[in-house]
N, C-alpha and C positions, 0 to 999 in steps of 0.2 A: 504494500500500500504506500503510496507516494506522499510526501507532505502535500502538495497539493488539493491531494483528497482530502487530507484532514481539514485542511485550512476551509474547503467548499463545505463540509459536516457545520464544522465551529461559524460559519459565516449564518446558515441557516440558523443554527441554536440561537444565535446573539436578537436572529429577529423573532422569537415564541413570544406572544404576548403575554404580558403579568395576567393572570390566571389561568393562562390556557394551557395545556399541552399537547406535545404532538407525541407522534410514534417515529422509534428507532423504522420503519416500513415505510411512510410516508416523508421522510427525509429522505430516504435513499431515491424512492420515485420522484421526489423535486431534483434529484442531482443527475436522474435520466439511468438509472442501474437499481432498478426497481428487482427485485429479489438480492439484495444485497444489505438486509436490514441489519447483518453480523457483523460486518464490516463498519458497517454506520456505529454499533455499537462497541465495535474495539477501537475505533477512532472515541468514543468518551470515556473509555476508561484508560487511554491513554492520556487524558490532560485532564485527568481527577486529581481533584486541588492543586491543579496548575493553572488555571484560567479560570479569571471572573467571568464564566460565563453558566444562564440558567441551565446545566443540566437534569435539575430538579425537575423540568417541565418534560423531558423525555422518558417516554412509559412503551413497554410495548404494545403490541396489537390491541391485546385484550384489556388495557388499563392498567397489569400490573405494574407493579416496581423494581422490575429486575435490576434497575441500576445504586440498586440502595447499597449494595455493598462498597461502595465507592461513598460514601460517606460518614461523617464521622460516627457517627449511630444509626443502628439501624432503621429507626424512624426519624430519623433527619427528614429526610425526603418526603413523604406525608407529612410531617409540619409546616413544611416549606409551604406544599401546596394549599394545606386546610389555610392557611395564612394568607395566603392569597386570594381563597376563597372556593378552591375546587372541593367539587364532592367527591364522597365513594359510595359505592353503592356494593358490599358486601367486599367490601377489602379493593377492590380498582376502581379506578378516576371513573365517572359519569363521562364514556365520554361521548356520548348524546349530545351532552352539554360542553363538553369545555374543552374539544377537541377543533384545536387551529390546523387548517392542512397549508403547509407553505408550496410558495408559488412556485413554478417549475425552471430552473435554470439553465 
């Protein structure tokens, strides 16, 4: 995986809007390599507590929080978002509600 790529991951992250989040699937489909949601995901746990950037707001498909182990506790990440204002609806995000899809680049 080429910096490059990481830099196109972290460029989408920067724009998730404060309450929303997206999916590690749906960032990959904005960067044009749509089955490539793992990749999107070892590009964030490559710059876990290295970048001010929201990774908090990336969930997988289903809403859960596979990325929680990249932060300092395991419910960090659910704080972050209750705090923002997202819901859950039996342990993952609503994301009915509060699922931003970023635009295609």
């Amino acid at each position: 995986m080429s910096d490059d790529f990481y830099f196109r991951v972290y460029e989408v992250i920067a724009q998730i809007p404060y309450g929303k989040v997206t999916t590690y699937g749906a960032i990959a489909r904005a960067l044009g390599i749509s089955r490539s949601a793992r990749l999107v995901g070892m590009a964030c746990a490559a710059a876990a507590g290295k970048l001010d950037l929201p990774f908090h707001r990336v969930v997988n498909r289903n809403g859960e929080l596979t990325g929680k182990h990249n932060f300092p506790t395991p419910d960090f990440m659910e704080q972050m978002l209750v705090a923002e204002g997202v819901e859950f609806i039996n342990g993952c995000v609503d994301l009915k509600n509060f699922l931003w899809e970023p635009e295609i680049y």
